[in-house]
C-alpha positions as CSV (number, residue, x, y, z in Angstrom):
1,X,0.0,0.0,0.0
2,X,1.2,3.5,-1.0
3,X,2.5,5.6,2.0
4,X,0.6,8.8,2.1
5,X,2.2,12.2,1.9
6,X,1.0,14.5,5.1
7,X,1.8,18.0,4.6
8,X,1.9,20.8,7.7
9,X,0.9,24.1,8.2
10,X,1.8,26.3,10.9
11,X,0.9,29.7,12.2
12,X,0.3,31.8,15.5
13,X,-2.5,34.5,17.3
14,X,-1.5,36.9,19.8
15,X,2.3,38.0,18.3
16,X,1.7,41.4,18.7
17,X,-0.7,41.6,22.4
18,X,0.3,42.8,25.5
19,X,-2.1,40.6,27.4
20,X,-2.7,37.1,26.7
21,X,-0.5,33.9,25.4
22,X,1.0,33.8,21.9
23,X,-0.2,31.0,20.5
24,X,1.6,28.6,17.6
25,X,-0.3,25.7,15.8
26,X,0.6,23.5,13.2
27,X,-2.1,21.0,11.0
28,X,-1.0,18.4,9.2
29,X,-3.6,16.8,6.5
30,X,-3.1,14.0,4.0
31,X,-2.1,16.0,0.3
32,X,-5.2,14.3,-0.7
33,X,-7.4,15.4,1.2
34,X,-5.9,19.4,1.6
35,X,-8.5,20.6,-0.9
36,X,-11.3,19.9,1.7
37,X,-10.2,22.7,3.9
38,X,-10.1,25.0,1.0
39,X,-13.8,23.9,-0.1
40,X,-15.1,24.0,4.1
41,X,-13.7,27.5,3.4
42,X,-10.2,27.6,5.0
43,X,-8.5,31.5,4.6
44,X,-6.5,33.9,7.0
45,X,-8.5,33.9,10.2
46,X,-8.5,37.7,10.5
47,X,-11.5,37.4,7.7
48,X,-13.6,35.3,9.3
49,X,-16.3,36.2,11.8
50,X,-16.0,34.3,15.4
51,X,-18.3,32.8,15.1
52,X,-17.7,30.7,11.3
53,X,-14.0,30.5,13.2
54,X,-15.7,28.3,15.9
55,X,-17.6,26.1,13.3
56,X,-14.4,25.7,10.5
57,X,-12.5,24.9,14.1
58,X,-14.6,21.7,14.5
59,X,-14.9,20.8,10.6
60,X,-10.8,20.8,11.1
61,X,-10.7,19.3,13.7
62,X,-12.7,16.1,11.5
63,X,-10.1,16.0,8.3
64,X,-7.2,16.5,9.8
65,X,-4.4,14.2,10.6
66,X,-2.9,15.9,13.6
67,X,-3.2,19.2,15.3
68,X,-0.2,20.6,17.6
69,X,-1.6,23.9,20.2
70,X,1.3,25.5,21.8
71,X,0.3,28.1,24.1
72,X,3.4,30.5,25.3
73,X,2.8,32.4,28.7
74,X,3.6,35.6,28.8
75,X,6.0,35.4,31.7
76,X,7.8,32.4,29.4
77,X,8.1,35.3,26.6
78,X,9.2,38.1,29.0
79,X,11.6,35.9,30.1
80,X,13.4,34.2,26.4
81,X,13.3,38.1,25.6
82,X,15.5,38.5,28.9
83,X,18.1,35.8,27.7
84,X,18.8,37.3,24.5
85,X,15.9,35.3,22.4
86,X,13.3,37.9,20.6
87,X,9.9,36.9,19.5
88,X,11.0,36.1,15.7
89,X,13.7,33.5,16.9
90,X,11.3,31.9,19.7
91,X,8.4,31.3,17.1
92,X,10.7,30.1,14.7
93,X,12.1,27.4,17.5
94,X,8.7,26.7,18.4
95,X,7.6,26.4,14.9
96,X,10.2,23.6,14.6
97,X,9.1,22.0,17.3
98,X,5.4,21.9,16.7
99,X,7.0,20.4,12.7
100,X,9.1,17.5,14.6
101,X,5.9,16.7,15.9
102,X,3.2,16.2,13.2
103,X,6.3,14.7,11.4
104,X,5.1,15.8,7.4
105,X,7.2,15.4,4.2
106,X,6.2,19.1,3.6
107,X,6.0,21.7,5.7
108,X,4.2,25.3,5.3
109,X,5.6,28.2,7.6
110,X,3.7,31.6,7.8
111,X,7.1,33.8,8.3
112,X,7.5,35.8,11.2
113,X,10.5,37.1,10.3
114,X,11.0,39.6,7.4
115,X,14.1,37.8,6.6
116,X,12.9,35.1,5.0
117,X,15.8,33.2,3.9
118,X,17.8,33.6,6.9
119,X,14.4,32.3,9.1
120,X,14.6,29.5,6.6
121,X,18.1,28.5,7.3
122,X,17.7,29.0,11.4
123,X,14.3,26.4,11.3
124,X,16.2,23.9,8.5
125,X,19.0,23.0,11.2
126,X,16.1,22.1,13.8
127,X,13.8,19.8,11.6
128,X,14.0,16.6,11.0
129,X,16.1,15.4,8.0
130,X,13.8,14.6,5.0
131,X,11.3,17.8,5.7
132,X,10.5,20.0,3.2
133,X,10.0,23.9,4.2
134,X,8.3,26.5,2.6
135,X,8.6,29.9,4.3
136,X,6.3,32.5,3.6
137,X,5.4,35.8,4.1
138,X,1.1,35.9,4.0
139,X,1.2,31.8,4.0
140,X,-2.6,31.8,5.6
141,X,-3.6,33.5,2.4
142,X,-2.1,30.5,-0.3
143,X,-2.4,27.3,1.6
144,X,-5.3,25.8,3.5
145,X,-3.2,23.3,6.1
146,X,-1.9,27.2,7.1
147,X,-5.4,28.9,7.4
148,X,-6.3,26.1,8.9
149,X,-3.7,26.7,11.6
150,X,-4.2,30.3,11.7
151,X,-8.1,30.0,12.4
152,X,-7.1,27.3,15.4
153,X,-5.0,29.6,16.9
154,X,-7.3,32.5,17.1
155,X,-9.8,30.4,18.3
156,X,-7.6,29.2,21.5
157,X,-6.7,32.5,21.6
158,X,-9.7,33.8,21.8
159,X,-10.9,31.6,24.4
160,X,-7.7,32.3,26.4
161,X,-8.7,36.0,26.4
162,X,-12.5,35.1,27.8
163,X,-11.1,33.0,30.6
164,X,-9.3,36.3,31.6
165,X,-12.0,38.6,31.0
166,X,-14.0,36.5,33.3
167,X,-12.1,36.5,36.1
168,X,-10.4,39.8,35.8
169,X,-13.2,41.9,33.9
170,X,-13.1,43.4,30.2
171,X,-9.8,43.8,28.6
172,X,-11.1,43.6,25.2
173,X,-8.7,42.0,22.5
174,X,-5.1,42.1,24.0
175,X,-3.9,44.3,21.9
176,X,-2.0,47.5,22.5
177,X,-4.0,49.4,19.8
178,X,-7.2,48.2,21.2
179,X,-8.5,51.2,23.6
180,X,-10.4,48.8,26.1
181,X,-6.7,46.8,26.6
182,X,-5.3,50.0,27.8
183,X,-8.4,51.2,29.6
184,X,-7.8,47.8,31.6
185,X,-3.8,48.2,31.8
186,X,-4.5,51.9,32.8
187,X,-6.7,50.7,35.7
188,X,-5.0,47.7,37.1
189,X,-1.9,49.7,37.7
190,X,-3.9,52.5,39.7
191,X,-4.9,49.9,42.3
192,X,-2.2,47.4,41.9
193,X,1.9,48.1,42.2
194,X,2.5,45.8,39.1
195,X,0.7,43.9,36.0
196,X,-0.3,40.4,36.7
197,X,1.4,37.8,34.8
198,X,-0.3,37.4,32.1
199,X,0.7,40.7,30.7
200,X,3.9,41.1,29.0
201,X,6.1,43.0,30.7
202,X,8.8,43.2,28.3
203,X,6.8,45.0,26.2
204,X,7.0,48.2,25.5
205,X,3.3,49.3,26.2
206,X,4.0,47.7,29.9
207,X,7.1,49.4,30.3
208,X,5.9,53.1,29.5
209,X,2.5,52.6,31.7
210,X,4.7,51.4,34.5
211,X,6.4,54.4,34.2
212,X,4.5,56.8,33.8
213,X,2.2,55.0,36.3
214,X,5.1,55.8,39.0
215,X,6.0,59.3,37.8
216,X,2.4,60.3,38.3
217,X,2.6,58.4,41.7
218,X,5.7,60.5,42.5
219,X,4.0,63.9,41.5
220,X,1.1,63.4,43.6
221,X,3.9,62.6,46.9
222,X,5.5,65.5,46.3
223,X,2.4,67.8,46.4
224,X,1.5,66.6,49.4
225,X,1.6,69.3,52.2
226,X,3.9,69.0,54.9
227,X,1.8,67.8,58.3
């Protein structure tokens, strides 16, 4: 019987947020059978409501081979970033690893890096021999087993955010750009000494609040009349 070729597609949610895991998925799908997530109507996950996510989530779920979900705390991230390791190397690791796993003859790779070539060199040395890579820039746009990955992601992503906003109240997307994220980043660090750790702190957003959060702390001590 004639082996069948499984092919892999990766991608990630929650690169850019300030709150929230970043998280990395890979699909892997019988070639055969790859045209069926383009006909359940597969694409970037960014152009697809929640809710026809959370439905094209479980039709995935039913044709592919494997899925990988690796969700990176933000404490993990602030502290790679500490070591030397930035965001573009860690994903591209992680990327690897999540490849190792589903174990394909082909590999799809939404780039993260706007070097692609030298991303492409960094993630051949950590797959397996045999694997073939194909490093992209938009990849969730051209093949499925990659949209497919991208719409897993934001879903678990998604749902990571909810759990928060649950137990810590609205915090809308995560985002930096989002005006309810900094409404919430704003008002945590008015009644709190420092963010929680599921907020980045290496990031630049955190960094600035904090300090302006302690320079406006430090104005309002010095006004202070004498008693």
């Amino acid at each position: 019987m004639k082996e069948k070729t499984i092919i892999a597609g990766t991608d990630e949610a929650g690169r850019g947020s300030v709150i929230g895991p970043l998280v990395m998925v890979g699909v892997s799908i019988e070639a055969d059978k790859e045209h069926l997530l383009r006909k359940m109507g597969c694409r970037d996950s960014k152009l697809l409501s929640p809710g026809k996510r959370e439905r094209l989530y479980e039709a995935i779920e039913k044709s592919a081979k494997d899925i990988m979900v690796l969700k990176i705390a933000p404490c993990k991230i602030d502290r790679y970033r500490k070591t030397g390791v930035n965001l573009n190397k860690l994903e591209a690791m992680k990327f690897a690893e999540i490849i190792n796993y589903l174990d394909p003859c082909r590999a799809y790779v939404d780039a993260p890096d706007v070097n692609l070539q030298k991303l492409t060199i960094f993630m051949t040395k950590m797959v397996r021999d045999g694997v073939k890579l194909i490093v992209e820039h938009k990849a969730d746009m051209n093949y499925p087993a990659v949209a497919a990955a991208s719409i897993i992601a934001k879903v678990e992503r998604d749902r990571e955010i909810a759990k928060l906003a649950e137990e810590f109240g609205e915090m809308g997307s995560g985002y930096p750009s989002d005006p309810r994220t900094t409404a919430w980043l704003n008002g945590w660090l008015e009644n709190n000494k420092k963010f929680p750790d599921f907020v980045r702190n290496t990031w630049d957003t955190a960094i600035v609040m904090k300090a302006e959060n302690e320079q406006s702390k430090l104005s309002e001590w010095l006004k202070k009349p004498e008693s």
